[in-house]
C-alpha positions as CSV (number, residue, x, y, z in Angstrom):
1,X,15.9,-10.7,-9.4
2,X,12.4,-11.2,-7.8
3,X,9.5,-12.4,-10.4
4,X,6.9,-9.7,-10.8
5,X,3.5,-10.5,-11.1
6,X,1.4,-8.4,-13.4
7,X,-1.7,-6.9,-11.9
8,X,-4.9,-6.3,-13.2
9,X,-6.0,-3.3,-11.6
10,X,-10.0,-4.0,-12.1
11,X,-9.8,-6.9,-9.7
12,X,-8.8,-4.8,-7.0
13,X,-11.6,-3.2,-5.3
14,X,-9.5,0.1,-4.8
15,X,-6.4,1.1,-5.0
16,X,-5.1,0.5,-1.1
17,X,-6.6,-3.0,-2.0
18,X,-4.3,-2.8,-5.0
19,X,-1.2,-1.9,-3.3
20,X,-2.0,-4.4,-0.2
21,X,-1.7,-7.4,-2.8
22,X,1.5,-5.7,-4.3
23,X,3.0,-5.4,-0.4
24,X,2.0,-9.4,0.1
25,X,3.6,-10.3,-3.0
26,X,6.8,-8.5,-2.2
27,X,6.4,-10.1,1.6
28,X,6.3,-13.4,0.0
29,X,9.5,-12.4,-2.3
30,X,11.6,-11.7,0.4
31,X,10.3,-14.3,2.9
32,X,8.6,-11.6,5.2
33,X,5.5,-11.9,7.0
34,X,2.7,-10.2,6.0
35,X,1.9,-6.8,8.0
36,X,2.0,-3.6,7.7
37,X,4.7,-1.5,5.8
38,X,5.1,0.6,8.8
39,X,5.4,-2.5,11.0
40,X,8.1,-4.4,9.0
41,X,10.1,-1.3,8.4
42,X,10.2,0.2,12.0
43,X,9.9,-2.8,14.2
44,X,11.5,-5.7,15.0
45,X,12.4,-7.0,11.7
46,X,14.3,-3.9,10.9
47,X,17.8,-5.2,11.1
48,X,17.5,-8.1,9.3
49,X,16.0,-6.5,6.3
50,X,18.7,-5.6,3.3
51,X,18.9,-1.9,2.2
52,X,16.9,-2.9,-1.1
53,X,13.8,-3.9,1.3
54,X,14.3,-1.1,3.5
55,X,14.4,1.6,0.6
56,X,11.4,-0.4,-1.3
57,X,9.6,-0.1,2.1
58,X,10.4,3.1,2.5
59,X,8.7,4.4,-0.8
60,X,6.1,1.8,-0.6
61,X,5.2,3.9,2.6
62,X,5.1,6.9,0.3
63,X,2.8,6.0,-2.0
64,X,0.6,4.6,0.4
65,X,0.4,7.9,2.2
66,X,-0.4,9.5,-1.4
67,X,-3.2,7.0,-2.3
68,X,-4.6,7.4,0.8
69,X,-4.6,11.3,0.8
70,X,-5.9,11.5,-2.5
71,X,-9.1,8.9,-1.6
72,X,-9.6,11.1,1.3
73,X,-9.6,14.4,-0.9
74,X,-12.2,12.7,-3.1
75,X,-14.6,11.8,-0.6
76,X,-14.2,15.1,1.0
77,X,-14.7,16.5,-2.6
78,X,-18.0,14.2,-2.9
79,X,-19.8,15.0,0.1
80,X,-19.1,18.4,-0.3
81,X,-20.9,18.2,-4.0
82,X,-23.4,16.4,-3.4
83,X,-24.5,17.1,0.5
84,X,-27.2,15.0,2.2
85,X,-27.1,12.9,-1.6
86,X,-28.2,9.6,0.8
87,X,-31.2,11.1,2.3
């Protein structure tokens, strides 16, 4: 079983910077290069992953999308409360 590394959180400017360190680590677990989620699942490196890199992928993918949805949703959320707030 892989070595997890334990994460402070605060270090990490946000959370997508958060979860990129957690994908490198788990590129550097399994001896993947270091790329995108999308780009290691559904490219060329495909078949020669193992099904427990293709399902981690696969919900790695998933959260990704949710972080990403949600930081949108707050900035939208933002601007809308505070409009013109920089001028």
């Amino acid at each position: 079983m892989p070595k997890v590394k334990h994460y402070n959180t605060r270090l990490s400017h946000d959370k997508l910077d958060f979860l990129s360190d957690v994908l490198s680590d788990f590129c550097d677990s399994q001896e993947l290069p270091f790329m995108s989620a999308d780009d290691i699942l559904y490219g060329d490196l495909r078949d020669s992953l193992t099904e427990y890199a293709k399902n981690w992928l696969e919900k790695y993918i998933q959260v990704w999308d949710i972080i990403q949805e949600e930081e949108v949703n707050n900035n939208i959320k933002l601007e809308t409360f505070i409009p013109n707030f920089h001028d």
